[in-house]
Steps between C-alpha positions, in 0.01 A plus 500: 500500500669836424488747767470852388607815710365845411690753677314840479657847558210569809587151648896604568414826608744658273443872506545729224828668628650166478362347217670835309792384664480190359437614152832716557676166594797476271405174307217434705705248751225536803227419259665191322627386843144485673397335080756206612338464816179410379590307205735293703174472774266399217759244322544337813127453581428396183752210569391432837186406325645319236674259741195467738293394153806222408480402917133425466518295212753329655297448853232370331669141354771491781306187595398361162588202422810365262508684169460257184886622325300519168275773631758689616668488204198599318428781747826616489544588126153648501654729772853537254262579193306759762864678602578562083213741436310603856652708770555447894100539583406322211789173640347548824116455381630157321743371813109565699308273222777231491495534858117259504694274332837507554739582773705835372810416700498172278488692239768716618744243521461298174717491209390412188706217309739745360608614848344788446299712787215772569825735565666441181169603340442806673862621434479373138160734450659763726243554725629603782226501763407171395875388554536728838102295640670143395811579719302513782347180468762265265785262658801671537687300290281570225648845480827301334322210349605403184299423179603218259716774333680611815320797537415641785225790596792742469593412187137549331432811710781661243251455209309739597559842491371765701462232742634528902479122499860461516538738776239328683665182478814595600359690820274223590817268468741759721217532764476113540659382825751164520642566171881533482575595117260804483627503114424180413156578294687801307814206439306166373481398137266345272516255227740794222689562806349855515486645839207795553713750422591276145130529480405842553777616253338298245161648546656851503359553869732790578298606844590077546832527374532805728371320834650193455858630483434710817390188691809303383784567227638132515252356212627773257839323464348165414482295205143323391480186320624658180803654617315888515491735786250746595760719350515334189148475451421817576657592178193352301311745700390839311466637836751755574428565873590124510817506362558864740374284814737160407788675362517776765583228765862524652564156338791287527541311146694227634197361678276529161412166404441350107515759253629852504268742496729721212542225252127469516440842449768520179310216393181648539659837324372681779749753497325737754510254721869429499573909539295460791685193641846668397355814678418324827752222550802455320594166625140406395576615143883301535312186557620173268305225387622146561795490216634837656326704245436866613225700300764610266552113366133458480395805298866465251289128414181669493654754276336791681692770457249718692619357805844635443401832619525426810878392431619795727807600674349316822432213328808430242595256733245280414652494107776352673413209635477194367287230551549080631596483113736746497323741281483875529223665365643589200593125428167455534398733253803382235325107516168666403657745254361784613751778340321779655487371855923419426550852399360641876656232718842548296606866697403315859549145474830294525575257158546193659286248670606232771633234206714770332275596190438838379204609305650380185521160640158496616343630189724268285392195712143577473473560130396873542635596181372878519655554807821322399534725219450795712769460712720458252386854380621619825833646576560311736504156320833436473571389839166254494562340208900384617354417865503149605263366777629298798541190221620694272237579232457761352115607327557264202578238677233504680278563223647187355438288828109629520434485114423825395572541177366875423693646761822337391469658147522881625815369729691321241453788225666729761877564417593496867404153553777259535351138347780304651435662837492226796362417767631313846456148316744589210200545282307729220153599449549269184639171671203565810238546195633180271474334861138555605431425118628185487312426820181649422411550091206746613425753221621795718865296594509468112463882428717609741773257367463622171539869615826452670615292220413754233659773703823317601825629305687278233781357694271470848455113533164392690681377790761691672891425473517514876243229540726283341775515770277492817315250348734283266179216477329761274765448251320178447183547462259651229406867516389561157188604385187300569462199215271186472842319608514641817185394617564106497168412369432128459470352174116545465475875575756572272317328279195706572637801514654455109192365366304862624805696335455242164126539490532951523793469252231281254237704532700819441690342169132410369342817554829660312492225238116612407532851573749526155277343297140709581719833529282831578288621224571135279659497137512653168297322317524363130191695340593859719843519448827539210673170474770630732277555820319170414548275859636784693355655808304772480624790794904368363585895480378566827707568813314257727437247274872457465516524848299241588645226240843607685369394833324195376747324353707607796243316706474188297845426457598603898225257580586244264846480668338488838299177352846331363717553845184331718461226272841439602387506825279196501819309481562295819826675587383747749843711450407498141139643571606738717728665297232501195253623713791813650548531107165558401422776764616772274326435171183465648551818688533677172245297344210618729540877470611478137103326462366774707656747276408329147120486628480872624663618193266318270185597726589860434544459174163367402321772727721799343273684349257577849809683672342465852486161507823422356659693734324353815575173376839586450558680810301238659744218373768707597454512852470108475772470272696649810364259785575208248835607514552558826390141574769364225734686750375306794591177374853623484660564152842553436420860453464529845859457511599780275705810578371741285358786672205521248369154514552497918322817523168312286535204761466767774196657320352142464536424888364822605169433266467161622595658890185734415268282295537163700473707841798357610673814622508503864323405861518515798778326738585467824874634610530278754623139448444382852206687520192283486201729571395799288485849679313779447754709328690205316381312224481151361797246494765477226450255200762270647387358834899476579732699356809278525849611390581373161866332600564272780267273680403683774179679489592894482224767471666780227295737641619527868 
């Protein structure tokens, strides 16, 4: 029953001298002082007769007999369906009903099969004189019961904003007597590992946020189930007065659990966000992840180069250090190949990291062929491209080692570069490259063989002289270029393999052999022509046509030789077909683009007169014509062999379009050989799961 209180001006016997002088009141303090009064009378009579309502339902079935459990049940999430949508009088008319039925303080104590009680519904709806009636009445140990998700009252009572239901919890919990760990409630976890405060940060409850951290500061350090702080979720929050309340905290980082809050917010690109963590704690902005990356590492991989405003005099430091890889900043930066990023680290940042590379190394090892070529713009240069790491490599080697054949192209055209260079082991980017190609024929080990050996000067060998004398067994054994010999095939896939090079080389010498008798545009015939012309081929005066009779008998006989040296291959002396097959690698190599010629000339030719579309086809063919090529100079001519600048320079065009066309140009790798697990500011291991040293037995990792 609400009680209400009408205090007239007659009835205090206020007289009009003193009422003016409580108009001239500054504020009006005397007036909202005696307002407080009665409010606070009136609130408290209204529940005094809430209680004595609840203590009369309860009277009357204090000495009814036992409750059936499924009534209760029923009864008690009629009462839980009540609490979502009524308020407290409305809860108190349906505890009276229930009350002929059902004993209330039954009700009060029953959890539902998910653990979950009348108090986690009224703090889940918010409604906090609902929550404030139950208290009064529930178990205490319902006030940090559990539900099947491990949360308590507390931890729904963040939901709900505008809400005091937190507040009332926590007072109801401080006030309760026999309880040693007054903090325990504002402490316990659920299922995610989320604490209330975890909880009220994710539902953006700043006046939550706000109380909880007065009450106790402990929870903000930990971690939940997914490794995030209150601190780092806060930064999902659009809710600056939550990131002023968190971040304004004297906090000690050291005790932050899981993530850092600054990588999150780089990550996030919330940039105001980490000027307001630089501007309230430095040593919260410092703060590494779990590889020893500082925000600096994280946002060179991100490529953010926003985030290198706040690269300041203060915080230069931070450029400096490197992380559990070794890697500064701008290391990270060179393996992404991220010129721009390079260019502001360069004035602040040392060159080395903790395995002796510079920037050159790095970019080399990774394949970033942009940056690569940048540096060697730089003034600079000269002393990167002669430095050796702690084994001794220098950027082509290890270009060589990690197979990246477009970054070795801009360092082996440079004049500076010494090809015979070695490392520790007594060995050259060309002898580590012929190596890892004989132990792995990938497509990218192939290209990068080919560039060093198109770009090595007449008189350099492909092994080093000084390999010789530390190791005299390499005197014996083969390190020429890769042949069907050296792979000590049995009988049978030798066989196979020169019955596939027999059946192209037929197919090619038929389609030649046919091709000169149904030239383009036919022959003169015996009615339409003088007795001279009579038989010959019509287009005979023009450019292409010649053309393309030139590169068709090129084709037929090329192919026609490839046919005679495999026939002598299906003799049973395996020496004997290996050599015919090594001999007929070169005609048909010809034979190919000499076809691909002969049919785009003669295409042309017939389409001449509409110019477009002999010049797409021909343009078209072209391109083709080129990729043909290229893969004729995968299978390893003798021209690759050559030492004439012209024809190395068109090998090195042909890698690069394959590099480019194939996608074969570059990713990721990890630095670290004995580094299993991936961090946030490295990348992905190196081709080679071990890169052993190429001489001796002992495993030796070139890049340490």
């Amino acid at each position: 029953m609400d009680v209400e209180i009408s205090i007239a001006e007659e009835n205090v016997g206020t007289s009009n001298p003193i009422k003016e002088e409580v108009k001239k009141d500054d504020g009006g303090a005397f007036k909202e002082m005696l307002e407080d009064e009665i409010d606070s009378s009136k609130e408290e009579e209204i529940w005094r007769s809430r209680r004595e309502r609840i203590n009369n339902a309860l009277a009357a079935v204090r000495n009814a007999e036992r409750q059936d459990p499924a009534e209760v049940r029923a009864a008690a999430q009629r009462l839980a369906d009540v609490i979502k949508d009524a308020d407290v009088e409305e809860f108190i008319s349906a505890i009276e009903k229930l009350a002929n039925q059902t004993d209330p303080s039954a009700i009060f104590n029953f959890r539902r099969v998910s653990g979950t009680s009348l108090l986690h519904d009224a703090a889940r709806a918010g409604k906090d004189d609902i929550l404030r009636l139950l208290l009064d009445y529930v178990p205490v140990h319902l006030i940090a019961a559990q539900n099947e998700r491990g949360d308590t009252p507390l931890h729904l009572a963040t939901e709900a904003k505008g809400s005091r239901a937190a507040e009332i919890l926590i007072r109801r919990t401080r006030d309760l007597p026999n309880v040693e760990d007054k903090n325990q409630i504002l402490r316990m976890k659920n299922i995610d590992g989320n604490t209330a405060l975890h909880e009220a940060v994710l539902n953006y409850h700043v006046d939550g946020v706000r109380h909880l951290l007065n009450e106790d500061l402990e929870p903000v350090y930990w971690k939940s189930a997914n490794q995030m702080s209150p601190l780092y979720m806060a930064i999902e929050s659009e809710e600056p007065e939550i990131h002023e309340v968190l971040f304004s905290l004297p906090l000690e980082p050291s005790k932050i659990q899981g993530l850092p809050p600054i990588h999150g917010a780089i990550t996030r690109e919330n940039l105001n966000l980490v000027a307001l963590i630089l501007k309230k704690n430095m040593k919260l902005f410092a703060m590494t992840d779990s590889r020893g990356g500082n925000i600096f590492h994280l946002a060179a991989y991100m490529n953010m180069a926003r985030a290198f405003e706040f690269l300041r005099p203060e915080t230069e430091y931070l450029a400096q250090q490197r992380d559990m890889n070794g890697d500064l900043p701008i290391h990270i930066a060179s393996k992404m190949g991220y010129v721009d990023l390079i260019e502001k680290l360069l004035p602040v940042s040392p060159l080395l990291n903790g395995r002796g590379q510079n920037i050159l190394h790095v970019a080399a090892k990774y394949g970033r062929t942009s940056a690569v070529r940048y540096i060697l713009g730089r003034p600079y240069s000269d002393m990167l491209i002669y430095d050796g790491d702690h084994a001794g490599n220098t950027p082509s080697h290890l270009a060589a080692m990690y197979a990246q054949p477009a970054a070795l192209i801009p360092l082996r055209l440079d004049e500076r570069i010494n090809p015979v260079r070695m490392n520790h082991e007594c060995l050259t980017a060309l002898d580590i490259a012929l190596d890892r190609y004989r132990r792995e024929r990938t497509l990218r080990r192939r290209l990068t063989f080919m560039v060093l050996m198109s770009l090595t000067f007449e008189g350099c060998g492909a092994v080093s002289t000084d390999l010789l004398v530390l190791r005299p067994e390499a005197r014996n054994e083969d390190f020429a270029i890769y042949s069907l010999r050296q792979q000590k095939l049995k009988e049978d896939q030798v066989k196979d393999v020169i019955n596939t090079r027999l059946l192209v080389a037929t197919l090619v010498a038929t389609v030649t052999f046919a091709a000169g008798f149904a030239v383009p545009g036919g022959f003169n015939g015996s009615d339409t022509a003088s007795k001279d012309d009579r038989g010959m081929a019509t287009m005979l005066d023009k450019r292409l046509f010649q053309a393309f009779a030139i590169c068709n008998t090129i084709a037929m006989f090329c192919s026609m030789t490839a046919v005679i040296n495999l026939n002598w291959a299906q003799h049973y002396d395996i020496e004997a077909a290996i050599s015919a097959y090594d001999h007929s690698e070169l005609p048909l190599a010809i034979a190919l683009p000499a076809m691909s010629v002969a049919f785009l000339t003669g295409v042309t030719l017939t389409v001449g007169k509409l110019h477009w579309l002999a010049n797409t086809v021909f343009y078209l063919g072209l391109v083709f014509l080129l990729i043909i090529s290229g893969a004729n100079l995968l299978e390893d001519p003798p021209l690759l062999h050559s030492n004439h600048r012209p024809i190395r320079r068109l090998i090195l065009w042909f890698v690069l379009a394959y590099i480019y066309f194939w996608g074969v140009e570059t990713y990721l790798l990890d630095d670290s050989e004995d580094n299993k697990t991936i961090s946030g500011t490295s990348a992905s291991r190196p081709p080679d799961n071990s890169a052993t040293a190429i001489c001796g037995d002992a495993p030796h990792s070139p890049s340490h």
